[in-house]
PDB file of N, CA, C and O in Angstrom:
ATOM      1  N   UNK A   1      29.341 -36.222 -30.244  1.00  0.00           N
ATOM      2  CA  UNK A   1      29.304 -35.458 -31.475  1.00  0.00           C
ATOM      3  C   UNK A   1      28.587 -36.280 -32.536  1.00  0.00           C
ATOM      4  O   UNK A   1      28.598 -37.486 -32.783  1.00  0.00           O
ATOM      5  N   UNK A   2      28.018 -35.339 -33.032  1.00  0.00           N
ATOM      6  CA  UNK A   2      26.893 -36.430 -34.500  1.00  0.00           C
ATOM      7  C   UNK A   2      27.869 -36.291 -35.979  1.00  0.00           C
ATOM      8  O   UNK A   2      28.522 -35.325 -36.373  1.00  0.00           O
ATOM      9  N   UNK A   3      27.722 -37.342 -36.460  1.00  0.00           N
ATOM     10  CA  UNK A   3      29.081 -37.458 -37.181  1.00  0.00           C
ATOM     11  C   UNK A   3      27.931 -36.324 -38.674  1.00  0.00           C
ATOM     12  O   UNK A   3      26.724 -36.089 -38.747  1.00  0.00           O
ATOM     13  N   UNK A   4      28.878 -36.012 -39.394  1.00  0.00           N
ATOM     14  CA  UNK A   4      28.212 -34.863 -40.646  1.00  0.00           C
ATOM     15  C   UNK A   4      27.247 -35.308 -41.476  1.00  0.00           C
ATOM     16  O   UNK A   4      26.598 -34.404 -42.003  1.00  0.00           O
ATOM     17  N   UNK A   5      26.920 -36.494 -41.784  1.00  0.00           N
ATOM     18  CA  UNK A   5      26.664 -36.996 -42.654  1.00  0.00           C
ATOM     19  C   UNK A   5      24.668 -37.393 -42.316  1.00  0.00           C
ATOM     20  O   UNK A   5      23.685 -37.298 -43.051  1.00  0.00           O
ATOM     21  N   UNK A   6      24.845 -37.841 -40.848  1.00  0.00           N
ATOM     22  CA  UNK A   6      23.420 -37.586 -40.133  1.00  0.00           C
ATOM     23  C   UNK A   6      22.985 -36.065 -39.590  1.00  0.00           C
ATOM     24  O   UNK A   6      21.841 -35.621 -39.694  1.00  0.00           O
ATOM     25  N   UNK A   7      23.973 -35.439 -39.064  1.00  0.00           N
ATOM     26  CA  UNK A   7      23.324 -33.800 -38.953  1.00  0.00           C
ATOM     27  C   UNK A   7      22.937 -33.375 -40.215  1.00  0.00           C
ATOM     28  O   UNK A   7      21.882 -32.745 -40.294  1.00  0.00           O
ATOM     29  N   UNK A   8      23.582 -33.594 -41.219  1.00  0.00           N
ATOM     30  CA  UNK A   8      22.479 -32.852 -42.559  1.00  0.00           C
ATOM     31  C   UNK A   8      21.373 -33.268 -42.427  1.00  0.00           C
ATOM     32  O   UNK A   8      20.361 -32.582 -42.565  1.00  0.00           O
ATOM     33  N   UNK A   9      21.411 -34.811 -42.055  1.00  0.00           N
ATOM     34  CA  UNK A   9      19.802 -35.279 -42.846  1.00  0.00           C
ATOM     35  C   UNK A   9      19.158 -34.667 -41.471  1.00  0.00           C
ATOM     36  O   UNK A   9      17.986 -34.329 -41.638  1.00  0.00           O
ATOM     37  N   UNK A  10      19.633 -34.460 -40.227  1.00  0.00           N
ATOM     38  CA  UNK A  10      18.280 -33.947 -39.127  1.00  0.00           C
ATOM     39  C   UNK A  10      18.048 -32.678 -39.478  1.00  0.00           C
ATOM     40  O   UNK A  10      16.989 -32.213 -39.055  1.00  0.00           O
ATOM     41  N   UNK A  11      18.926 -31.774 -40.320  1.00  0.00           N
ATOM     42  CA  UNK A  11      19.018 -30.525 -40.681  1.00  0.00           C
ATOM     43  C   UNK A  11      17.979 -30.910 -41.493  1.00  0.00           C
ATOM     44  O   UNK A  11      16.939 -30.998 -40.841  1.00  0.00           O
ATOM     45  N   UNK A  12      17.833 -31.205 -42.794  1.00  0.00           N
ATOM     46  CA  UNK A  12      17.043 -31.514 -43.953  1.00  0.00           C
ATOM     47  C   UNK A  12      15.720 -31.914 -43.092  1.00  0.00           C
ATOM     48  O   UNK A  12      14.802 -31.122 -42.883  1.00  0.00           O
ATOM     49  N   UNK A  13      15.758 -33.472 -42.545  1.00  0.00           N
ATOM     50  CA  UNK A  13      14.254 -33.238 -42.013  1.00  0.00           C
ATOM     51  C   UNK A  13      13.435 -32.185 -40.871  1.00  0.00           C
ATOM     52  O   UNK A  13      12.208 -32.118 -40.938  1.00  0.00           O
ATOM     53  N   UNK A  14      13.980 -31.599 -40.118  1.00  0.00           N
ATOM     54  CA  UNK A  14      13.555 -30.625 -39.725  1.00  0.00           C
ATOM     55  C   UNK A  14      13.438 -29.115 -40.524  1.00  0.00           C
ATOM     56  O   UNK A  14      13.076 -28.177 -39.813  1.00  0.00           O
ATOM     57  N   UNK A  15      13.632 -28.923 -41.492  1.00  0.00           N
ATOM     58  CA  UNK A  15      13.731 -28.065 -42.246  1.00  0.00           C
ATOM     59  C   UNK A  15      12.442 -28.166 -43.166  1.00  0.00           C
ATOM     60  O   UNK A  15      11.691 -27.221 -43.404  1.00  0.00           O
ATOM     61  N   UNK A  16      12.284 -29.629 -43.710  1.00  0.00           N
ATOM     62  CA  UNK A  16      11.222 -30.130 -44.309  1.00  0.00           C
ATOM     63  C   UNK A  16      10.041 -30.500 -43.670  1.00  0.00           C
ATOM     64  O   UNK A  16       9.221 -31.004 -44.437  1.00  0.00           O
ATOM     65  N   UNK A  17       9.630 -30.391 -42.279  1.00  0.00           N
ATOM     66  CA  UNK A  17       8.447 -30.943 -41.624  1.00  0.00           C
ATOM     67  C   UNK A  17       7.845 -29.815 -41.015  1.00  0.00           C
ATOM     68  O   UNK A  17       8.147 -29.027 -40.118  1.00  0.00           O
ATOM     69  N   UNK A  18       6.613 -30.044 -42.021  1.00  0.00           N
ATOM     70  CA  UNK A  18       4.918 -29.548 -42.061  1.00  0.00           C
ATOM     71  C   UNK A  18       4.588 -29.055 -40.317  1.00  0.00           C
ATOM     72  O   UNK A  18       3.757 -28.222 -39.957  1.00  0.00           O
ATOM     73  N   UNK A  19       5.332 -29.699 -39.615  1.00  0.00           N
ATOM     74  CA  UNK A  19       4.522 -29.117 -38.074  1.00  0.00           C
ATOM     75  C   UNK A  19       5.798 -28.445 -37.804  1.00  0.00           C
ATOM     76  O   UNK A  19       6.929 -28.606 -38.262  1.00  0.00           O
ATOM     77  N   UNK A  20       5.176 -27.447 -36.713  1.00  0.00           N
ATOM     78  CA  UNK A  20       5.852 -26.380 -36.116  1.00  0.00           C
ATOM     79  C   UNK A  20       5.911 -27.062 -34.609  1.00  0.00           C
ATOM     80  O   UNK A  20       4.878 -27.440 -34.055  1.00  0.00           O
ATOM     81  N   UNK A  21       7.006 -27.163 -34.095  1.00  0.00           N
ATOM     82  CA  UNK A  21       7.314 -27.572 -33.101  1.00  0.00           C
ATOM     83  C   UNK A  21       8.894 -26.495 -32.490  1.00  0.00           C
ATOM     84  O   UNK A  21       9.953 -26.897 -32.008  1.00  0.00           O
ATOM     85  N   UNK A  22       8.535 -25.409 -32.715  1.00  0.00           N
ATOM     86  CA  UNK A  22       9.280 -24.395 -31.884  1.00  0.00           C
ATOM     87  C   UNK A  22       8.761 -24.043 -30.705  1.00  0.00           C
ATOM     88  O   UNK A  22       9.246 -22.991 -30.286  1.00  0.00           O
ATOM     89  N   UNK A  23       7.861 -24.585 -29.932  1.00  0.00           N
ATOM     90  CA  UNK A  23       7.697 -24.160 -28.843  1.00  0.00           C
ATOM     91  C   UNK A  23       8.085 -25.226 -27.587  1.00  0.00           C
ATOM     92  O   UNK A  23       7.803 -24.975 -26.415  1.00  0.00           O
ATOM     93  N   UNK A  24       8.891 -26.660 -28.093  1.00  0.00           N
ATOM     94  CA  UNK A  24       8.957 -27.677 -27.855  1.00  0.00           C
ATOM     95  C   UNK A  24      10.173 -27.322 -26.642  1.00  0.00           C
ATOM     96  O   UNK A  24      11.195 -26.678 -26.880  1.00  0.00           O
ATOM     97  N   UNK A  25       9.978 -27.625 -25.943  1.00  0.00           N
ATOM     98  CA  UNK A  25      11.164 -27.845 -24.506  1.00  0.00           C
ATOM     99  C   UNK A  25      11.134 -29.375 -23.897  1.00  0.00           C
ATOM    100  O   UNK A  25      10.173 -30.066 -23.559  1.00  0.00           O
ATOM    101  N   UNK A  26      12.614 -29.655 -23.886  1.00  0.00           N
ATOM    102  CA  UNK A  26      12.960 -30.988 -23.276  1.00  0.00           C
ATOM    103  C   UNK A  26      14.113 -30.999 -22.279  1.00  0.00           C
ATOM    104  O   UNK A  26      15.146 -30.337 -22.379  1.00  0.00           O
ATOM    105  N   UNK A  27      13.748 -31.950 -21.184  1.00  0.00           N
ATOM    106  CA  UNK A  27      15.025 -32.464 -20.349  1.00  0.00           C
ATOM    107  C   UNK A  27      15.655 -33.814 -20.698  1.00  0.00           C
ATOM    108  O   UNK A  27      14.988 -34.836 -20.858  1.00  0.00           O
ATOM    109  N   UNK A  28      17.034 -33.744 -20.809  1.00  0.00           N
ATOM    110  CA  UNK A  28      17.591 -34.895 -20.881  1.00  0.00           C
ATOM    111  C   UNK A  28      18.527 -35.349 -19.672  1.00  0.00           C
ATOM    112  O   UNK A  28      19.329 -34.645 -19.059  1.00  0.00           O
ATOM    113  N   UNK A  29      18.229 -36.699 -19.479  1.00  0.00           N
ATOM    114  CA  UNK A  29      19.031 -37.509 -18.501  1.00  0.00           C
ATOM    115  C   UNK A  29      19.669 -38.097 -18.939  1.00  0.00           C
ATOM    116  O   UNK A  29      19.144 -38.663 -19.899  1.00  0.00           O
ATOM    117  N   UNK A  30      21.169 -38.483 -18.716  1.00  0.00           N
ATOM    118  CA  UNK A  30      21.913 -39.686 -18.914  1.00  0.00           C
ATOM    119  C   UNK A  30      22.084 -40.410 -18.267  1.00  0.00           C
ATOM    120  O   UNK A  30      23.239 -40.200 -17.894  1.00  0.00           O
ATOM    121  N   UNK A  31      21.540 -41.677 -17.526  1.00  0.00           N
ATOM    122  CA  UNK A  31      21.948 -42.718 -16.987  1.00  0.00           C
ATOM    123  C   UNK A  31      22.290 -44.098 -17.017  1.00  0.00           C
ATOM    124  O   UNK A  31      21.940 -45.033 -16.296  1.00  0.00           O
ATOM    125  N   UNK A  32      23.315 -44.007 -18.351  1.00  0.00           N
ATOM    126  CA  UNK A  32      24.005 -44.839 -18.934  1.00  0.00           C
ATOM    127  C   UNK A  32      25.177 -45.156 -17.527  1.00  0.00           C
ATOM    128  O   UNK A  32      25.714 -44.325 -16.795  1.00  0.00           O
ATOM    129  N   UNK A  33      25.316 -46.928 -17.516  1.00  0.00           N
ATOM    130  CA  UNK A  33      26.168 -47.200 -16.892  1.00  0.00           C
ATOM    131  C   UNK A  33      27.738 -47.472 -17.581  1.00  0.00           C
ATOM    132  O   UNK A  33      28.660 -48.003 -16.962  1.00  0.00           O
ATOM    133  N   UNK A  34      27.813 -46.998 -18.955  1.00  0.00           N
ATOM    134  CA  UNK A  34      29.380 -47.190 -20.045  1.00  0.00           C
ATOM    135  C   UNK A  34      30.311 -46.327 -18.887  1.00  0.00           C
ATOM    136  O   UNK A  34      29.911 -45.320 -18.303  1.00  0.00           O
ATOM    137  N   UNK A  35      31.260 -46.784 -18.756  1.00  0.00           N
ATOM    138  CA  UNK A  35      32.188 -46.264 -18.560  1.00  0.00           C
ATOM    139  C   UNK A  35      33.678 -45.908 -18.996  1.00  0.00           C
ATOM    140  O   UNK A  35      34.613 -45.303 -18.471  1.00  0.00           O
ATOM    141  N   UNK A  36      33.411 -46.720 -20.484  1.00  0.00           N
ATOM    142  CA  UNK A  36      34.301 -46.677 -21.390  1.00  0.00           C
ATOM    143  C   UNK A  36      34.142 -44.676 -22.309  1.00  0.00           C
ATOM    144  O   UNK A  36      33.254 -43.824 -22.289  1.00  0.00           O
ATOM    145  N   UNK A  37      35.263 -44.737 -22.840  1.00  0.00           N
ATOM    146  CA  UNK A  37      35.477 -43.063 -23.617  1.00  0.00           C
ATOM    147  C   UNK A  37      34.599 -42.600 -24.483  1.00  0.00           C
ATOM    148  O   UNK A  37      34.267 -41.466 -24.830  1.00  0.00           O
ATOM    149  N   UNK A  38      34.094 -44.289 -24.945  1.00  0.00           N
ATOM    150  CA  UNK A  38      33.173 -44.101 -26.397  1.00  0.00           C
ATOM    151  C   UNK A  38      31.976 -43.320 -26.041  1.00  0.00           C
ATOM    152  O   UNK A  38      31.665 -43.243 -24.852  1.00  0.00           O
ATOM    153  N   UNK A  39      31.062 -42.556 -27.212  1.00  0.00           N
ATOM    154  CA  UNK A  39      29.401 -42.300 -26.850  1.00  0.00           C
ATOM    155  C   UNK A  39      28.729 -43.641 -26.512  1.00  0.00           C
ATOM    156  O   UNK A  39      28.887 -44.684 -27.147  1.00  0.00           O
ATOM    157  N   UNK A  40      27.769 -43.430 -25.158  1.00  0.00           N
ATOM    158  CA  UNK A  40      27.074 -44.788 -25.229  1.00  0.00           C
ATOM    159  C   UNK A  40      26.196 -44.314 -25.986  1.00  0.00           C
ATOM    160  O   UNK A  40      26.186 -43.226 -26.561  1.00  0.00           O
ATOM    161  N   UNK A  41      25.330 -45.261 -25.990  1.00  0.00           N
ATOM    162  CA  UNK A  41      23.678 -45.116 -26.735  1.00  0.00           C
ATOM    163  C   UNK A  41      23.119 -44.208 -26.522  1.00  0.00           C
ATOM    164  O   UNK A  41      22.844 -43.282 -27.284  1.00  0.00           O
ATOM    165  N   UNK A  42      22.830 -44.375 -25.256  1.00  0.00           N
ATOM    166  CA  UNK A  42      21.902 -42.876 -24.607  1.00  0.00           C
ATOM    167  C   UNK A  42      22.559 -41.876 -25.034  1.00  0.00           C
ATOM    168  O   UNK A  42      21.885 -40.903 -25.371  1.00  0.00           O
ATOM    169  N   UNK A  43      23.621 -41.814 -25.122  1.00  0.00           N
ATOM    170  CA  UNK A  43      24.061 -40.428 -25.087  1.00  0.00           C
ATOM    171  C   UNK A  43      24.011 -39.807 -26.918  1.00  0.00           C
ATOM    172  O   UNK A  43      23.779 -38.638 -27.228  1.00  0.00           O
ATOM    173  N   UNK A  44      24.249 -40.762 -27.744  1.00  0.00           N
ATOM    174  CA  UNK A  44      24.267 -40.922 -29.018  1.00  0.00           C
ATOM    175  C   UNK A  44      22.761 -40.370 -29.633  1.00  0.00           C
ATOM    176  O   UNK A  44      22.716 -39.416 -30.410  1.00  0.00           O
ATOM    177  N   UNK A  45      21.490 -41.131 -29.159  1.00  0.00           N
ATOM    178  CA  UNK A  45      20.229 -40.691 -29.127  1.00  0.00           C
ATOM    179  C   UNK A  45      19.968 -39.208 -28.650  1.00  0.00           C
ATOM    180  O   UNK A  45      19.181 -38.408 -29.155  1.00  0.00           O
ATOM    181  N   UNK A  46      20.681 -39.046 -27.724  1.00  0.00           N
ATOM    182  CA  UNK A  46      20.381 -37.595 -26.824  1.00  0.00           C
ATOM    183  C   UNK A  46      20.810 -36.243 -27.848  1.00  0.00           C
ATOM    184  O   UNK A  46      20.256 -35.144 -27.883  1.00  0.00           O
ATOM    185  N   UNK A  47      22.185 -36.807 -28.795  1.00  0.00           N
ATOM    186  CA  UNK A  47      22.925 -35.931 -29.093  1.00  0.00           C
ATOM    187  C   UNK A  47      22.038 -35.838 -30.294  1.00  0.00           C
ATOM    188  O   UNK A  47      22.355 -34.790 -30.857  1.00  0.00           O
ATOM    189  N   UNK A  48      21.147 -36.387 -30.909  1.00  0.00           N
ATOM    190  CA  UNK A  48      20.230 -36.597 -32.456  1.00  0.00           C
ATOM    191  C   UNK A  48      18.849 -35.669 -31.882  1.00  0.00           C
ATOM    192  O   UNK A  48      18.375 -34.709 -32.490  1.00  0.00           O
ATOM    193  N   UNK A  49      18.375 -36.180 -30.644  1.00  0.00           N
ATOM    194  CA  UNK A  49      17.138 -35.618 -30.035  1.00  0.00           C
ATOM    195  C   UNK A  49      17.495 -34.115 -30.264  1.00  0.00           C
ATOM    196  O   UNK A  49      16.942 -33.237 -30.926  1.00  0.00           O
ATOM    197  N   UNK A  50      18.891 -34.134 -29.290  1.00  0.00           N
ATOM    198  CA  UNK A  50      19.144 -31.988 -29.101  1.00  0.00           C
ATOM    199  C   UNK A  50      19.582 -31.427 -30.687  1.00  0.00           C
ATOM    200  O   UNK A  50      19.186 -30.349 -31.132  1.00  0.00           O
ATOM    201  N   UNK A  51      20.319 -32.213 -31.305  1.00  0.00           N
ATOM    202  CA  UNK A  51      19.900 -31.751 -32.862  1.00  0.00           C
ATOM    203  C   UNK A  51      19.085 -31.614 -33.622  1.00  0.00           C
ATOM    204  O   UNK A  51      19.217 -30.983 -34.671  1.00  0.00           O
ATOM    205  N   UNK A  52      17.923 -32.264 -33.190  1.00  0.00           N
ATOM    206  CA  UNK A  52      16.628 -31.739 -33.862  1.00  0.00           C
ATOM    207  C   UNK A  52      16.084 -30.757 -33.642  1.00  0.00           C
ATOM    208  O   UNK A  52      15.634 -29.942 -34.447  1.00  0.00           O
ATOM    209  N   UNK A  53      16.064 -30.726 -31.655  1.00  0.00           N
ATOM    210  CA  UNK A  53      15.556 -29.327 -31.378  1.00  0.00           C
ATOM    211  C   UNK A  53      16.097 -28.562 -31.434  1.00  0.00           C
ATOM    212  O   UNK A  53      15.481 -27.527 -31.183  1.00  0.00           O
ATOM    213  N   UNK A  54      17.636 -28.383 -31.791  1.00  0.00           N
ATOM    214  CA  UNK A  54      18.239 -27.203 -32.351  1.00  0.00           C
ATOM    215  C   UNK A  54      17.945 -26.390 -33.732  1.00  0.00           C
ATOM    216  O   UNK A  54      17.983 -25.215 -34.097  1.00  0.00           O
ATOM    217  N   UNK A  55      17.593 -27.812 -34.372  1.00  0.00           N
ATOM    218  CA  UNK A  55      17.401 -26.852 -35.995  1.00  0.00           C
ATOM    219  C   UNK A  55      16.499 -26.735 -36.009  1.00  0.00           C
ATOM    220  O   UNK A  55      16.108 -26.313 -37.097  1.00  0.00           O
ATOM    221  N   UNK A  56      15.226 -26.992 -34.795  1.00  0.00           N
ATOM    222  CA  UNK A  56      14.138 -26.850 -34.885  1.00  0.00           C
ATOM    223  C   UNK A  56      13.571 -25.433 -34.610  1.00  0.00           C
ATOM    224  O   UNK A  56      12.566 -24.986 -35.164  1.00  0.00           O
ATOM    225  N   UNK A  57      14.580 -24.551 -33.383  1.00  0.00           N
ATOM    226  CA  UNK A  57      14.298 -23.615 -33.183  1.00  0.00           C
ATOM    227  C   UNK A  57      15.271 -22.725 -33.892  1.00  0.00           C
ATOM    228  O   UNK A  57      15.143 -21.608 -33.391  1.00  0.00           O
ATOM    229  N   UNK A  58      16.140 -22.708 -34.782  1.00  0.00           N
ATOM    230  CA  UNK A  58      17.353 -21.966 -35.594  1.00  0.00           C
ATOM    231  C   UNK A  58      16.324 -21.995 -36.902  1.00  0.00           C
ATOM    232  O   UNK A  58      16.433 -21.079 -37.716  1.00  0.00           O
ATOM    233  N   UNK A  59      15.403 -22.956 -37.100  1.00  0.00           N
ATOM    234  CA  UNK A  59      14.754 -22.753 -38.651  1.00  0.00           C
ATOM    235  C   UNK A  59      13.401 -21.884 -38.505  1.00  0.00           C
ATOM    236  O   UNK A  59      12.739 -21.601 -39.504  1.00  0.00           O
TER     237      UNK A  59
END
């Protein structure tokens, strides 16, 4: 989960950027070896990446 305070700002910069990138499709892999509860990295990055292309295609 992306904590509130960075989803605005990916909200805000995708909202604010000059190129159109709604036609954009991505696959994501996780092959993080954490096996602890926490988000690893990858997965932390992944969750910012699919929030962009979410407000990318919702805006």
């Amino acid at each position: 989960m992306i904590p509130e305070p960075i989803q605005r700002y990916l909200t805000h910069q995708a909202e604010q950027s000059p190129l159109d990138y709604s036609d954009l499709r991505a696959v994501f892999l996780n092959g993080t070896l954490k096996r602890s509860p926490e988000v690893s990295q990858t997965e932390g990055l992944m969750e910012i990446s699919i929030g962009l292309l979410r407000a990318e295609r919702a805006g």
